[in-house]
N, C-alpha and C positions, 0 to 999 in steps of 0.2 A: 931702557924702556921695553915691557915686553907687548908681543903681538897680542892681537885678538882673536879671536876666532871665527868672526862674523864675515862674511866674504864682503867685501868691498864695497860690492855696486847696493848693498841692505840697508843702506841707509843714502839719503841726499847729504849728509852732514855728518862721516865715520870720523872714529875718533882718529885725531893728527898723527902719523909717525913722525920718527925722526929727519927723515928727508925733507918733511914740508914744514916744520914746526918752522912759525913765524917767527923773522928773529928779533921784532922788540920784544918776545918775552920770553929769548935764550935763558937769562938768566933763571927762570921759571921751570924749567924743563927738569932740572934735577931733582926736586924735590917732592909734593907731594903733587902736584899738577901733571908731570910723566909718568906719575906711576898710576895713575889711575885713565881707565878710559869716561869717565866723566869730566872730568879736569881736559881728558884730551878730546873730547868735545867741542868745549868751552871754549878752547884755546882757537878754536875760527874766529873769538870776537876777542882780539888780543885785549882790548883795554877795559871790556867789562872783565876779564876774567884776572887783570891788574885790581882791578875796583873792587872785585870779589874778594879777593884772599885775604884784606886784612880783615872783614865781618866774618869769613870762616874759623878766622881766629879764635874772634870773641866765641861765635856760637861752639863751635867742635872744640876748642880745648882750655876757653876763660868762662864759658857759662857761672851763672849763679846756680843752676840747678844740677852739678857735678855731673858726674860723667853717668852714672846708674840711672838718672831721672831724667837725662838725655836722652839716654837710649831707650828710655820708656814713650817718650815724646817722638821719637824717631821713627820708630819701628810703627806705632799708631797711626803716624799720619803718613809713613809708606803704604800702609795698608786702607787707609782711607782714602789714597791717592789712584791706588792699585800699581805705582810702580814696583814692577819684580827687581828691576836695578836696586833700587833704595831699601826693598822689603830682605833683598838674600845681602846684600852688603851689611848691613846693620844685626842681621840673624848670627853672622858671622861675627863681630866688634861686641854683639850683646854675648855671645859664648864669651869672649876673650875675656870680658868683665866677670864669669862667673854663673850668670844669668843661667837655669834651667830648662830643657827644649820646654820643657811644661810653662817657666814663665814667659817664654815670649810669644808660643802659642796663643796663651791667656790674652795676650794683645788683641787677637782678631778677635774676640769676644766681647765679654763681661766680665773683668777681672775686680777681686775684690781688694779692699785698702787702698793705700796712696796708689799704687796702680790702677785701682779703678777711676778715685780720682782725677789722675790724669789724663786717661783714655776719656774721659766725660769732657774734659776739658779739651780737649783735642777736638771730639766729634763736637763738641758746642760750637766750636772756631769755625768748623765745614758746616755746619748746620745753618748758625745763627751770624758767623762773620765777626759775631766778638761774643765775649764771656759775661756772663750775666752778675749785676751786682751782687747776687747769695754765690755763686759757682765763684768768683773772684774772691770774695771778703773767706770763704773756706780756705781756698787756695794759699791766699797772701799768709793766713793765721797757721795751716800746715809747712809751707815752702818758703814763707817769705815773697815780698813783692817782687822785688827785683827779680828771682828765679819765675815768678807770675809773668813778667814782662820778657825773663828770655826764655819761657815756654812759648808765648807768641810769637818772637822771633823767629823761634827755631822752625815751629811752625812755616811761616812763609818763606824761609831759606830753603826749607825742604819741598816748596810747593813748588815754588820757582826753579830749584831744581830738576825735579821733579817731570814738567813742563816740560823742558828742555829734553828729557834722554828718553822721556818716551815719545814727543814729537820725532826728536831723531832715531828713536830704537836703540840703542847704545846698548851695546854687547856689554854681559855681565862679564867682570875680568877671571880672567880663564884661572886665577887660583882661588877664587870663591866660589866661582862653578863649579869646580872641582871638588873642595871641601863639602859642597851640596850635595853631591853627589855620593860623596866617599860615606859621607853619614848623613842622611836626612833627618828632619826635625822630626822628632819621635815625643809623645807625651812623657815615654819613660825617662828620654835622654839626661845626658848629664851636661855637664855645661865644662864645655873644650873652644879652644879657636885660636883664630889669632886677632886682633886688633886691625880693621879695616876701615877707612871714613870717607 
């Protein structure tokens, strides 16, 4: 598991090291729940964050809406949340995909085509609390329902997360920080990363 870089006393609720990690969820700790300090947040409430992992499943890697309209959905509603955790996590996971600094930019905007779409659908969600019958019957006929329903999903997985790290402040993990820093989001950039969630 690696450190943080947030000094200790920065939060009422830092993410768990290895010395204190609770041990009904040892078995947890190795995988994606220690590697991340959001996970190691979580991990103060051993049995939601039991309860959690198998919906992360669905949402982070069984979605109907694949992994590109994910991270279109992700990044938007990071940014409509104003979490920096979820907003430089996902800037990072949208490079590994491909994505352009110019497309995920586009996110805090106006973007045009299904990205627009989406983003609309996102700010509808924050707006209105659900999606309108014209903004749905669009949607379902572009994306399909079911990826229409785990756009909502994902939605409130990331709201609720969301919630969470920046109640607690949760230090962004010190190799996304880093890659933030090494290359900032640029209009020109190109699209490098690694895979983060």
């Amino acid at each position: 598991m690696k450190e943080n870089s947030a000094p200790v006393n920065s939060s009422p609720c830092p993410p768990i090291s290895d010395e204190g990690w609770p041990p009904e969820i040892l078995d947890m700790e190795a995988g994606f729940v220690g590697a991340m300090n959001s996970y190691q947040t979580m991990a103060h409430h051993p049995a939601l964050l039991k309860a959690w992992a198998p919906l992360r499943q669905h949402i982070v890697k069984d979605s109907a809406l694949g992994p590109v309209r994910s991270e279109l959905v992700i990044l938007r509603t990071a940014h409509r949340l104003g979490s920096a955790y979820e907003w430089t996590h996902h800037v990072s996971r949208a490079r590994a995909l491909g994505f352009s600094d110019a497309r995920i930019l586009n996110m805090r905007g106006l973007p045009d085509g299904e990205d627009g779409l989406i983003a609309r659908a996102v700010d509808e969600l924050f707006d209105a609390n659900h999606l309108s019958p014209e903004l749905e019957a669009v949607l379902s006929a572009a994306i399909g329902r079911q990826a229409v329903i785990d756009l909502m999903a994902t939605v409130g997985f990331y709201c609720i997360l969301g919630y969470l790290l920046m109640t607690y402040n949760t230090p962004i993990d010190d190799d996304v920080a880093t890659e933030l820093i090494d290359r900032p989001l640029s209009p020109q950039g190109g699209a490098q990363g690694r895979a983060s969630i």
